[in-house]
N, C-alpha and C positions, 0 to 999 in steps of 0.2 A: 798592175796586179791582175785585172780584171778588165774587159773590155763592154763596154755597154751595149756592142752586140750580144754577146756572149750573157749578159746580163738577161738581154731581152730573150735569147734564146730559153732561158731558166725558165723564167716566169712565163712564159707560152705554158708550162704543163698547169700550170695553173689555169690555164682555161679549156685546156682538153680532159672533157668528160669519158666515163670509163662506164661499161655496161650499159652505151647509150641505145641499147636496141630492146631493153629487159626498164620495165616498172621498178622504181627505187623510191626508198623514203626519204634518202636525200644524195644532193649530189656525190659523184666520187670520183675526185680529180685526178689526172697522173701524178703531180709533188707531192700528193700524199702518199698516196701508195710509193713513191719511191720513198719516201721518207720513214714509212714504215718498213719495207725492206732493211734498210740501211740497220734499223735497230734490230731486226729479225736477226738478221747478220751478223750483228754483234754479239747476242746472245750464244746464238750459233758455235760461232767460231771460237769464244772463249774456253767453251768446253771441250774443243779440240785442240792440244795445247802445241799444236806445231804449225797452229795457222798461223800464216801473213799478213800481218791484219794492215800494214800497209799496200797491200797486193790488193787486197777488201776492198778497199779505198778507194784507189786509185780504178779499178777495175769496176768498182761500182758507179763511178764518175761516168765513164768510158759510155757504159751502157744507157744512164741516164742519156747522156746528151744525145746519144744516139738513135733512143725510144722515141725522142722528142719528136727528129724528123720522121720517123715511120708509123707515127702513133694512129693517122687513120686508116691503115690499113687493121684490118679486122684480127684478134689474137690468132683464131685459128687458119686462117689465110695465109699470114704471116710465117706461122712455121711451118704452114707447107708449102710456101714459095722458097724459105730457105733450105727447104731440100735439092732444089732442082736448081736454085738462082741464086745460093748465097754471096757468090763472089760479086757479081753483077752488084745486086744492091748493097754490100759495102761498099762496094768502090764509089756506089753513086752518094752513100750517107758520110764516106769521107769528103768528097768534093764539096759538101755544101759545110761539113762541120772546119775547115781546112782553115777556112776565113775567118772563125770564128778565135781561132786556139792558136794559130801560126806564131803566134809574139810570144806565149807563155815559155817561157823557161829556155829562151832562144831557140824555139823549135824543138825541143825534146820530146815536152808534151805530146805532144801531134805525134813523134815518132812512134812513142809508146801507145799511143792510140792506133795507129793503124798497125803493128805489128798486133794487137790484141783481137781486134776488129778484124783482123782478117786469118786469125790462128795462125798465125805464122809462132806467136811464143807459147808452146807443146809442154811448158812447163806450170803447174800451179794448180792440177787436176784438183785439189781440193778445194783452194780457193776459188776454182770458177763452181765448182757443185753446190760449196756454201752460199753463194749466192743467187742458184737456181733455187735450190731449198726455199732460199728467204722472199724471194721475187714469188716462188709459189704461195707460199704459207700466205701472204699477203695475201695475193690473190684469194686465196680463199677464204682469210677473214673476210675479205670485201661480199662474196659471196654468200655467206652466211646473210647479208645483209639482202641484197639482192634475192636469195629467195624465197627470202617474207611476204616478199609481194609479186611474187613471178609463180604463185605455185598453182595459179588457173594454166596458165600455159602448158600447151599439151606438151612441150617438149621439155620442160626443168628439170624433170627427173633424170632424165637421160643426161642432160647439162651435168646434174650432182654427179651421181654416177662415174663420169670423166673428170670433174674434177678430183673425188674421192680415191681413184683409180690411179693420178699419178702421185699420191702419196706415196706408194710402197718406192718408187727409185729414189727417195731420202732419206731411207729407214738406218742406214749404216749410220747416219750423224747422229748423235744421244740427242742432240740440240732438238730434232727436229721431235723425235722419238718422247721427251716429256713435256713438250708442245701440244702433241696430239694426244696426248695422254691426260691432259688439263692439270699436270702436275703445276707446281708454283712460277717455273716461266712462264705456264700463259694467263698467267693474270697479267705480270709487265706485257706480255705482248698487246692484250685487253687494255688493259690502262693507257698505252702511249697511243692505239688503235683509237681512244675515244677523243685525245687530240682534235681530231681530224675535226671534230663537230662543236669546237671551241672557234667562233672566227677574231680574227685581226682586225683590229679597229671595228669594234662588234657598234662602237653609237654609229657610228655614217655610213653612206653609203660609197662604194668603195669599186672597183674593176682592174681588173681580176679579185675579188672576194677570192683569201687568203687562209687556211686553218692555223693554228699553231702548232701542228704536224708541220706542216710545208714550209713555213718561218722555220722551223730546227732546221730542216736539211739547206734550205738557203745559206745560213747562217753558218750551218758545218762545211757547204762547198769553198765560200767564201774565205773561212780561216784554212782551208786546203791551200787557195791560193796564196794566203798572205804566207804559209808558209812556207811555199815551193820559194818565193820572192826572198823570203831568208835565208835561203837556204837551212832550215832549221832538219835536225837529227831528225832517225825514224820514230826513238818512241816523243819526241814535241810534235811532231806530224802528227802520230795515231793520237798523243790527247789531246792536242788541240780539236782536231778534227769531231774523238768524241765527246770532248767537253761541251763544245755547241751544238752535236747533235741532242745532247740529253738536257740541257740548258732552262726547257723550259716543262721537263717531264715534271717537276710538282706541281706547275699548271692543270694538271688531268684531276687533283685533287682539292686545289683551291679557285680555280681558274681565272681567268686572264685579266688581273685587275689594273685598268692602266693607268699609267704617274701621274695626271693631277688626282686621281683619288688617292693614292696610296701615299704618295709624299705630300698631300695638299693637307692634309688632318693631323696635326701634332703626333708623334707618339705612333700611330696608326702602323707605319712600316714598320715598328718592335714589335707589336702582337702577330703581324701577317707572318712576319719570320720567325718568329717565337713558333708560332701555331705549324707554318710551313715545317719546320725541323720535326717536331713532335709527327706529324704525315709522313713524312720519309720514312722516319722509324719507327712507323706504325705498320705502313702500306705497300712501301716500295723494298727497305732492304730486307726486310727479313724472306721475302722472293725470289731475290738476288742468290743463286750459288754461292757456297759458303766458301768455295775456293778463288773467290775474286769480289769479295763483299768490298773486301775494305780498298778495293782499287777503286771497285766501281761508286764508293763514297768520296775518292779524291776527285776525278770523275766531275762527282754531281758539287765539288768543290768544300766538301765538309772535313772541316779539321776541329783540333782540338786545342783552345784558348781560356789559358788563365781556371781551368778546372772546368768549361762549357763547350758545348758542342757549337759550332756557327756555321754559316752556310755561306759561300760567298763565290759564287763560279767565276767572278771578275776581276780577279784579282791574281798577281804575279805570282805561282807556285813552284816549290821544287819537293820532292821525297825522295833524299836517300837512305831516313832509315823512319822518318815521320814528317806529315805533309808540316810546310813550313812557307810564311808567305816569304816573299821573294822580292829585295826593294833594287834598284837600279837596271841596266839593259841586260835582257835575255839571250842577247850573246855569249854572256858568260859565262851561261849554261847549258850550251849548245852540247852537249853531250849526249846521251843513253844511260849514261850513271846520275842523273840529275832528275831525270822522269818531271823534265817541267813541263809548265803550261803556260801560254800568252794570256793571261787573262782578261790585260788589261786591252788588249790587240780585238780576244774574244768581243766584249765591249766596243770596241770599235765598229768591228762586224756585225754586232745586232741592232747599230745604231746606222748603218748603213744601209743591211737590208730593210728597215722601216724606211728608211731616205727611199729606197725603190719604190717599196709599196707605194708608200705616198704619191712617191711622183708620176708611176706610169699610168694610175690614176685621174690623176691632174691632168695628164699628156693627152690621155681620152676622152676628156671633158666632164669626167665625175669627179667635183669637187666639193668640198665644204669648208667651212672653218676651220676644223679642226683638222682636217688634211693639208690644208693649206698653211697652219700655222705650223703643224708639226715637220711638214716639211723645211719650211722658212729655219725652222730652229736648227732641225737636225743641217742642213746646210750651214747656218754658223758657228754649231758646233766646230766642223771640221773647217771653215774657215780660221778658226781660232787655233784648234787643233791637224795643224795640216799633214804630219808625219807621225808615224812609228816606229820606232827600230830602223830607220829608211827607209819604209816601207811610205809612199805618198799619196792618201787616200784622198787630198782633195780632189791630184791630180784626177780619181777614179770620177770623183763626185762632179768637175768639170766638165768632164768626157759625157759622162750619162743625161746633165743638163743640155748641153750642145745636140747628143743624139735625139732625144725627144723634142727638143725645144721648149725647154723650159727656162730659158735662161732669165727672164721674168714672169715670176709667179706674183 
């Protein structure tokens, strides 16, 4: 599914710092900010009702892995070397990405990557601008943040200024347009932004210290692949994909309570969920475009039971005409008329990227108890659990133990 280089390449953005040359109140990593694009984008593009939102996807992948190698080169250096050099340094950021992807989907992947990578595919004008848009808007929330504490610097203003300046080549997307307007997408966009200052495994200490911004997009790469390996339809691709991206967006409102508190107290996970549902419908959907509210409730995995509203993102779905769980293999429903979702697959995948976190951790010699055991666990898990759908995640979890060397922890 996944390759443990490929793994390790991911989580590198996780320790490349962003505005490292400007006074910040806190860090701000590249997996976040792509992660926050990712949701920009989706916003985005919803309201342009002819996007490709697996073109989004997959093209937003592309770019990610490919930031990763070029990330210390300076923003503005960068796009002015790819005025003079562009060809050059693709060719050199495929060569290193080449090794990394070659196995995925017997080579396709990679092809799709480097016709994108090097413009060779001249089709998708809106889809590549949806996601300038959203890589920008990022950017500038981050900035906001940045220059709170950059504003002695004789040069900031100038910095604003240019950043301010390239809003106007966005202006045609509505998306971006009630964004900058602080109409009601940019509170979601604020809300998923505040992620980022929520950490992962927040008791221990932890390397690469992780948000649960950067855990979403892990998490949504991850079910990319398990579903290229399923070959699973376009629209199980786009919700899978945005299932885990948005997975742990009522996190921003309750935050990141982890399982021995939440299942260790009788009773305790009915009131989080009870309480969580009421937030959603308090804070999040009524934010949401009214022309895609109720997708993006199936989405965040909310249907309707026995006369109650429940929330359950892990779980087998389908909606052909009302979200309905879904019990046996997801083959079944490999269609575009079925609008399913892996759920239980999802789960898998967020039990997987924690096995990372955990482990490259460990690999670097920051560990503690509770990294150490959550690791142990999440490893038995999928020794118990070794397949999905065909899909063979120990295989994945064998592979990542072997690379690090962790094969006893």
């Amino acid at each position: 599914m996944i390759s443990a280089q490929l793994i390790e390449h991911i989580f590198k953005a996780a320790s490349i710092s962003r505005w490292n040359d400007y006074p910040k109140m806190t860090n701000l990593v590249e997996l976040d900010k792509q992660a926050h694009k990712f949701i920009i984008a989706y916003f985005i593009a919803k309201l342009e009702h002819s996007a490709d939102m697996n073109y989004i996807i997959e093209a937003g992948i592309f770019e990610f892995l490919a930031r990763v190698v070029v990330t210390d080169i300076r923003p503005d250096v960068f796009h002015q070397m790819q005025k003079t050099k562009n060809e050059q340094i693709n060719a050199w950021v495929l060569t290193i990405l080449e090794g990394l992807v070659k196995d995925v989907e017997g080579g396709k992947f990679l092809e799709r990557m480097r016709r994108y990578l090097t413009h060779k595919d001249k089709a998708h004008a809106k889809e590549r601008l949806i996601l300038k848009a959203a890589s920008y808007l990022a950017t500038r929330w981050e900035f906001s943040i940045v220059y709170q504490t950059s504003k002695f610097l004789s040069d900031i203003d100038e910095l604003k200024a240019r950043v301010e300046e390239e809003l106007e080549d966005y202006y045609e997307l509505i998306g971006v347009r009630k964004i900058v307007m602080n109409q009601k997408l940019a509170k979601l966009v604020d809300l998923a932004g505040r992620l980022r200052f929520q950490k992962r495994w927040a008791q221990t200490p932890r390397i690469p210290e992780t948000a649960v911004l950067g855990h979403m997009l892990v998490v949504a790469i991850l079910s990319y692949f398990y579903s290229l390996e399923v070959k699973a339809c376009k629209t199980r691709l786009e919700n899978n994909f945005f299932c885990a991206l948005f997975h742990d967006l009522p996190e921003s409102l309750t935050r990141d309570i982890i399982s021995p508190v939440k299942y260790g107290i009788e009773g305790l996970n009915e009131i989080i969920s009870e309480y969580e549902m009421r937030l959603i419908d308090e804070k999040i959907l009524p934010f949401v475009p009214e022309n895609f509210r109720d997708e993006f409730s199936y989405i965040l995995g909310i249907r309707m039971e026995n006369g109650k509203f429940i929330k359950n993102e892990f779980e087998n779905r389908i909606c052909e005409k009302k979200p309905l769980h879904h019990e046996g293999t997801m083959e079944n429903v490999n269609e575009d008329k079925f609008n399913a979702i892996d759920g239980k697959a999802l789960k898998f995948c967020d039990k997987l990227a924690a096995f990372f976190e955990a482990g490259i951790s460990i690999s670097y010699g920051v560990k503690s108890n509770e990294l150490t055991e959550g690791f142990n666990n999440m490893d038995k898990f999928f020794q118990k659990n070794q397949s999905l759908d065909g899909v063979n995640f120990l295989k994945v979890c064998d592979d990542f133990k072997e690379h690090f060397s962790l094969l006893q922890v």
